[in-house]
RONUPA-15124 format. One record per residue: residue in one letter; x, y, z of N, C-alpha, C, O in turn. Coordinates in steps of 0.05 Angstrom, whole numbers, plus 5000, padded with zeros to 4 digits. Layout:
BEGIN
AXYZXYZXYZXYZ...
END
This chain:
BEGIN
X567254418411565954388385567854218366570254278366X567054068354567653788325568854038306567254218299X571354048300571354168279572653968255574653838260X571753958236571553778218572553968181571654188176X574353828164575453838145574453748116574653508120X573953758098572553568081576453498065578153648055X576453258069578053068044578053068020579753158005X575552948012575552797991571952747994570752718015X570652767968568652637964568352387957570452287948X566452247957567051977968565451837941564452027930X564951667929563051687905560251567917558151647907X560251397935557051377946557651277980559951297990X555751197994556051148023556150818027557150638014X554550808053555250468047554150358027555350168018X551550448012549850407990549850597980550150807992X549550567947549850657925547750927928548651157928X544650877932544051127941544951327968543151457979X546551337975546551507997549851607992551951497988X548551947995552152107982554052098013553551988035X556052248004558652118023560752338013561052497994X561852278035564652418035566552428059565252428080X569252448063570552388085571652688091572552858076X571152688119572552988136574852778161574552568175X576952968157578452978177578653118202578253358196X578953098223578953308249580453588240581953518222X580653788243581453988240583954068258583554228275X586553958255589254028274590353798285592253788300X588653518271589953228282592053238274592653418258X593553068280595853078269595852758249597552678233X594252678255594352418226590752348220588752388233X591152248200588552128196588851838183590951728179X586051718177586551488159588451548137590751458136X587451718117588651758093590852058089591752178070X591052078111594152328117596852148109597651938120X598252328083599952298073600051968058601651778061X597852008043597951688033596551758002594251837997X598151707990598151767958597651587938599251417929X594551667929592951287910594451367894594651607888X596351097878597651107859596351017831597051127810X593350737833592050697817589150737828588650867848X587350577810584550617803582950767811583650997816X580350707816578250827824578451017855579850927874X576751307859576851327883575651157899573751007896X577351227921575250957952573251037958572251257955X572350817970568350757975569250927996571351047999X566750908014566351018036566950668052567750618075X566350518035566450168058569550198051570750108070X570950268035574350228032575650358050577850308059X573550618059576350878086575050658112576250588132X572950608106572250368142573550208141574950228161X574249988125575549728124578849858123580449768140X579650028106582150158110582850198140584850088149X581550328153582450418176583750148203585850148216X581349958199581449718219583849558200584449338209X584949618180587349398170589449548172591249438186X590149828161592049918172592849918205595149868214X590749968219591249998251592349678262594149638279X590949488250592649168256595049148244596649038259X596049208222598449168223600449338235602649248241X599749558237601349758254601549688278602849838293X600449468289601349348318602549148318602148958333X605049188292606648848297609749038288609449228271X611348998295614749108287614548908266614649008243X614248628268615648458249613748498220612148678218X614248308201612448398169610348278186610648088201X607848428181605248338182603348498158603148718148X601848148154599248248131596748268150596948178173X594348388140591148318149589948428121590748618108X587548228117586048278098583248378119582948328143X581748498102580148588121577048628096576748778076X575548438108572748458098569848668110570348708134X568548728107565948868132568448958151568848828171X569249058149570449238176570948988197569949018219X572148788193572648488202575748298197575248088185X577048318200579448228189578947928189578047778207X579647868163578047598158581347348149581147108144X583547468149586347338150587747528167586947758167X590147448184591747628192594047478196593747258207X595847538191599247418195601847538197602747708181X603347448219606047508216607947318204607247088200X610247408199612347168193615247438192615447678195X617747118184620647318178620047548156620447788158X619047448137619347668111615947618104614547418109X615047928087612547988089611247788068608847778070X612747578044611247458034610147278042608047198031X611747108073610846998092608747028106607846808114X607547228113606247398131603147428108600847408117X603447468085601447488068600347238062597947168063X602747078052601346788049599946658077598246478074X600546738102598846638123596146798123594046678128X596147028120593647128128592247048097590047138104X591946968075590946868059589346668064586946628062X592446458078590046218085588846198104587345998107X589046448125586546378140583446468134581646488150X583246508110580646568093580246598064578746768053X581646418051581446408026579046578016579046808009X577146408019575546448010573046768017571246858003X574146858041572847168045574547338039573647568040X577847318030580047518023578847527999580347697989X576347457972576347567954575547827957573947857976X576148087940575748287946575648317964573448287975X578648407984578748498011580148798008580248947988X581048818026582948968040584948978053585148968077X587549008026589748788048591149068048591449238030X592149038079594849218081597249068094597248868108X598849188088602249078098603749308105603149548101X606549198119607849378138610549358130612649388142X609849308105612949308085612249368062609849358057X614649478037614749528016614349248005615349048014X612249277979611849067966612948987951613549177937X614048757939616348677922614248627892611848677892X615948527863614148497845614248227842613448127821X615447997869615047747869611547797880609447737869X612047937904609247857925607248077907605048007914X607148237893605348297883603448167859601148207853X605847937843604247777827603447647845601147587841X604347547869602047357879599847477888597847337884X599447657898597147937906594947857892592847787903X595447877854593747927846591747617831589947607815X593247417845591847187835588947137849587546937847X588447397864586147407873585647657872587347837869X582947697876581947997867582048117892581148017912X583448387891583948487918582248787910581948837886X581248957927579749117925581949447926581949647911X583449387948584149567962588349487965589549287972X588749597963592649567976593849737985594449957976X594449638003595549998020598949848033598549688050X600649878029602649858035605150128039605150328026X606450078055609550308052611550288034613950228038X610350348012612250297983612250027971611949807982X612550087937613049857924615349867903616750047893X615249637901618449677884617249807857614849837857X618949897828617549947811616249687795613849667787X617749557792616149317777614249197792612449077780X614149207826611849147833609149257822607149117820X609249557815606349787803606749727780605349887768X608149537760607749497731606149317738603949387729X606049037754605348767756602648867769600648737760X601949087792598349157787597849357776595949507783X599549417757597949597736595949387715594849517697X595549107715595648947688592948957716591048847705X592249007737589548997751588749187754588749247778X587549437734586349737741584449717760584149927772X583249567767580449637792581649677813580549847828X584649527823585449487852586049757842586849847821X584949887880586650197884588550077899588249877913X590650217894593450247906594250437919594750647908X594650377948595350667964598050637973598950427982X599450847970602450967981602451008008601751238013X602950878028603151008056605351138069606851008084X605951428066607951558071607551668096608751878101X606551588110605551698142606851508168606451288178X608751768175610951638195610551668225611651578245X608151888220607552018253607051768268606651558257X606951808291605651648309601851758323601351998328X600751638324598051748336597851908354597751768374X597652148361597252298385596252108406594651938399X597252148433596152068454594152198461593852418451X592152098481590252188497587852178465585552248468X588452128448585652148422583751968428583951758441X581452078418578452078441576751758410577551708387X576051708415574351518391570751618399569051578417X570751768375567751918377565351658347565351528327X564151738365561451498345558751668348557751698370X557251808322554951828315553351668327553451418323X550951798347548151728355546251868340546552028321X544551798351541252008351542252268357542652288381X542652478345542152688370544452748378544652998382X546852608383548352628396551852428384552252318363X553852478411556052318396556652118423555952188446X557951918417559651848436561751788439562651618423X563351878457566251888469566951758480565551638496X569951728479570651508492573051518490573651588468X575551468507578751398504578351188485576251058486X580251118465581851078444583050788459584950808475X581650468451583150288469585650148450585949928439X587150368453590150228450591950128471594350158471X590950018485593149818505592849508499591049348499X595549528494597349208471597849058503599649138519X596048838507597048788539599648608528600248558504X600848518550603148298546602848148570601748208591X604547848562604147658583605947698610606547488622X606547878619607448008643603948128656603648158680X602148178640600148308655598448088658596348158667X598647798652596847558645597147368663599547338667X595647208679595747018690594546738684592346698675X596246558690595046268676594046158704595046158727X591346048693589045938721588245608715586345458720X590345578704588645228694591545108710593145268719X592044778715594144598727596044638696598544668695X594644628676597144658652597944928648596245098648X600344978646601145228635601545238602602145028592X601145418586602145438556605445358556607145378572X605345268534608645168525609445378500608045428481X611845478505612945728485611645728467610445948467X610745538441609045608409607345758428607246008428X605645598447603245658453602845948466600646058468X605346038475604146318483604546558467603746788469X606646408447606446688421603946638402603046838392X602646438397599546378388598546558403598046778394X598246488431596646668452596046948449593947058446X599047048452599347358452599047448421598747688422X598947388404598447358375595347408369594647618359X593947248375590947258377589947428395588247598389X590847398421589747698442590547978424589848188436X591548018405592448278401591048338365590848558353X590348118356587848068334585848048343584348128325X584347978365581947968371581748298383579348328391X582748468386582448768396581048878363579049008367X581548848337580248998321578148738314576448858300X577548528315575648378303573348448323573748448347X570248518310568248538324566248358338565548138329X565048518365565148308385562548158376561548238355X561247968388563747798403565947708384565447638361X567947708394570047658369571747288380572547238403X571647158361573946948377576446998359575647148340X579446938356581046888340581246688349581046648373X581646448326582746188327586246208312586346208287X588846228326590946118309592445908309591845728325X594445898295595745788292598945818285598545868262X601345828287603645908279603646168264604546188241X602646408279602046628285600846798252601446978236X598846628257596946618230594546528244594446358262X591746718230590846678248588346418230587746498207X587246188238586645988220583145988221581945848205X581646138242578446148236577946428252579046468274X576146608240574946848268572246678264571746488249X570446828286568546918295567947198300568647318321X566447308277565847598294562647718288561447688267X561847828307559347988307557347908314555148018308X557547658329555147388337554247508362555547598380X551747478360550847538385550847388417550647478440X551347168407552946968425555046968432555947198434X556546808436559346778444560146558435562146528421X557746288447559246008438557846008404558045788394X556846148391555846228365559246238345560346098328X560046538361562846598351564946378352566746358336X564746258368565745988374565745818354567745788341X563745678350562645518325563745648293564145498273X563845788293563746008271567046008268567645898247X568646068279571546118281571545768274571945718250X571145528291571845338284570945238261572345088248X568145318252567645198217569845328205571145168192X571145638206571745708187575045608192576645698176X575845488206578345258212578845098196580245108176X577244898208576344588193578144478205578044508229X580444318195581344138207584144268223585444118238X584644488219586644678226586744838257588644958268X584144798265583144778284585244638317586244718338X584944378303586844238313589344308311590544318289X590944388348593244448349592344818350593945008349X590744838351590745178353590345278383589345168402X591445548380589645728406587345908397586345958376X587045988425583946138419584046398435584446408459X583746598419582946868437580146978442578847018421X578747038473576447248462575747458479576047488504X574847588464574847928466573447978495573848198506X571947768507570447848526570047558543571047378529X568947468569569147268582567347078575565547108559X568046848590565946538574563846578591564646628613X560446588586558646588604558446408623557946398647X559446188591559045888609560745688590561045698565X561745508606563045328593563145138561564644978549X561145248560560145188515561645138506562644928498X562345468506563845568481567545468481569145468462X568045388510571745288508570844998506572744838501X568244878510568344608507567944528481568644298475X567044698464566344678436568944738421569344638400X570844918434573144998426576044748424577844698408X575044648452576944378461576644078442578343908436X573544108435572443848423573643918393573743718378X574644148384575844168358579144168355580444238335X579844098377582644088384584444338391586844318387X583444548399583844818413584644738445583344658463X587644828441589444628472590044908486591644868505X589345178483590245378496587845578493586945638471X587345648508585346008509586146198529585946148553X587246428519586546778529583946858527582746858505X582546968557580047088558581047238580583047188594X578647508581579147648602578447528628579247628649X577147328627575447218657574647388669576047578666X572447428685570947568709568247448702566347598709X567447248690563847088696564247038715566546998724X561747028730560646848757561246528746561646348762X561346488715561946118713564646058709565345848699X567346318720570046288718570445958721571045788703X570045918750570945668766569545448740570845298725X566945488740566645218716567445208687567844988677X567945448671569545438655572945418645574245398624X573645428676576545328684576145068691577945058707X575344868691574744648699574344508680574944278680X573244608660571844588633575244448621575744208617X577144698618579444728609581944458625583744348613X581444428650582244258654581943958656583543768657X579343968654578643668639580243638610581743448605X579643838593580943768571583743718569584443588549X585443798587588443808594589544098584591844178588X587644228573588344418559589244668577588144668599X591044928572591145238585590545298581590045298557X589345518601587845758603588746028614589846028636X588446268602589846438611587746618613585846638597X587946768635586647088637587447358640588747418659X586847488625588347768628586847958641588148158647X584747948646583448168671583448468654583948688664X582748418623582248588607581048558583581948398566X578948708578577148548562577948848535578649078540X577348708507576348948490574848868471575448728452X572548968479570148968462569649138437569049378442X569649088411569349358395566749278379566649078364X564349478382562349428384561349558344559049538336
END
């Protein structure tokens, strides 16, 4: 039996008519919002604990400073770099324009340099592991942004199950946290990736695990520069990741969550100057979408692991 906790009441659900409130498992040992202390504004939506969850969980899969802004439960910038204002200014620009009102979290204390730049755009949500004090003077002058404290050091229980509301019923499922690495990956094209190109690689294979499917990441200097997510297609997501590129495109890699049906979507990828792709491979059109890749001169890599998050 679900035994369940009430949190916090929530002030409405995904829409304004429908009430809300967040429960925790009863004996977890962490939750989204375990040990994380709003320092300003309004309580969180019920769309702020969903979008919270998928931004905290991406940056928690990088040691180095990493940002993600996170729109619809969609991470719409994501970046690493040396120092976190690095890391913020990349995931910015890979979506100017959908980081308004996002959800940014980081995996460092915020300084009150990088917090005035924070707020030259309207941010919804901030969740970081401490801020300096003058950083909370500099968004105090922004009362709407909530500001969350993340004082939560546990690590996730192993073996934790990922349960989803049906009709009637729930569904279960192991928890897909396996971070592959290029020891588990094989390259199937005559070109192999060249060093940028396989930290792009492994960079985007490990961003395209929370973006929803079909998901592409397009990056670039481990920033990620167009997604694709939630297309019912593939070479759709495709298209979609490279509009939201533009010319940045060029010189990038490409990750996706699941295999090419058919050669489209890396030819559509190649024609925008995309010289590298990670996919899981296993289509029946492997052979022609590797072929695809080598016409272009471009690498291809497969990892013989797909994650779909639906």
């Amino acid at each position: 039996m679900l035994d369940l906790r009430k949190v916090t009441d929530l002030p409405y659900g995904e829409n304004p008519h429908q009430r809300a409130a967040y429960y925790a498992e009863a004996g977890a040992r962490r939750h989204v919002l375990s040990r994380v202390e709003q320092l300003q504004g309004q309580p969180p939506s019920f769309n702020n604990v969903a979008d919270l969850q998928a931004a905290r969980a991406l940056v928690a899969a990088y040691q180095v400073p990493a940002c993600a802004i996170v729109k619809h439960a969609n991470p719409c910038g994501v970046a690493v770099g040396v120092a976190l204002d690095e890391a913020y200014a990349g995931a910015l620009a890979g979506d100017l324009m959908s980081a308004f009102g996002g959800v940014i979290a980081v995996n460092r204390p915020v300084s009150a340099a990088l917090a005035t730049r924070m707020i030259e755009t309207k941010v919804d949500v901030l969740f970081a592991p401490g801020y300096d004090a003058e950083a909370l003077e500099v968004l105090a002058t922004k009362p709407k942004t909530r500001v969350f404290d993340d004082r939560e050091r546990r690590k996730v229980s192993p073996g934790e199950r990922d349960l989803r509301r049906v009709l009637g019923g729930v569904l279960v499922q192991d928890r897909d946290s396996e971070l592959d690495d290029r020891s588990t990956m094989r390259v199937v094209t005559a070109r192999h990736p060249g060093m940028r190109e396989w930290d792009d690689l492994l960079f985007a294979w490990r961003v395209a695990h929370y973006v929803r499917s079909n998901a592409i990441v397009l990056a670039r200097d481990l920033a990620t520069v167009g997604i694709g997510a939630g297309q019912m297609s593939r070479v759709d997501s495709v298209e979609l990741a490279v509009r939201k590129a533009g010319e940045l495109a060029s010189g990038s890699v490409l990750a996706s969550d699941g295999f090419f049906p058919f050669d489209d979507g890396p030819e559509a990828a190649f024609a925008a100057g995309v010289t590298a792709i990670v996919q899981p491979g296993g289509s029946v059109n492997d052979e022609a979408v590797v072929a695809a890749a080598d016409r272009a001169g471009a690498a291809m890599v497969f990892t013989d692991r797909r994650h779909f998050l639906h």
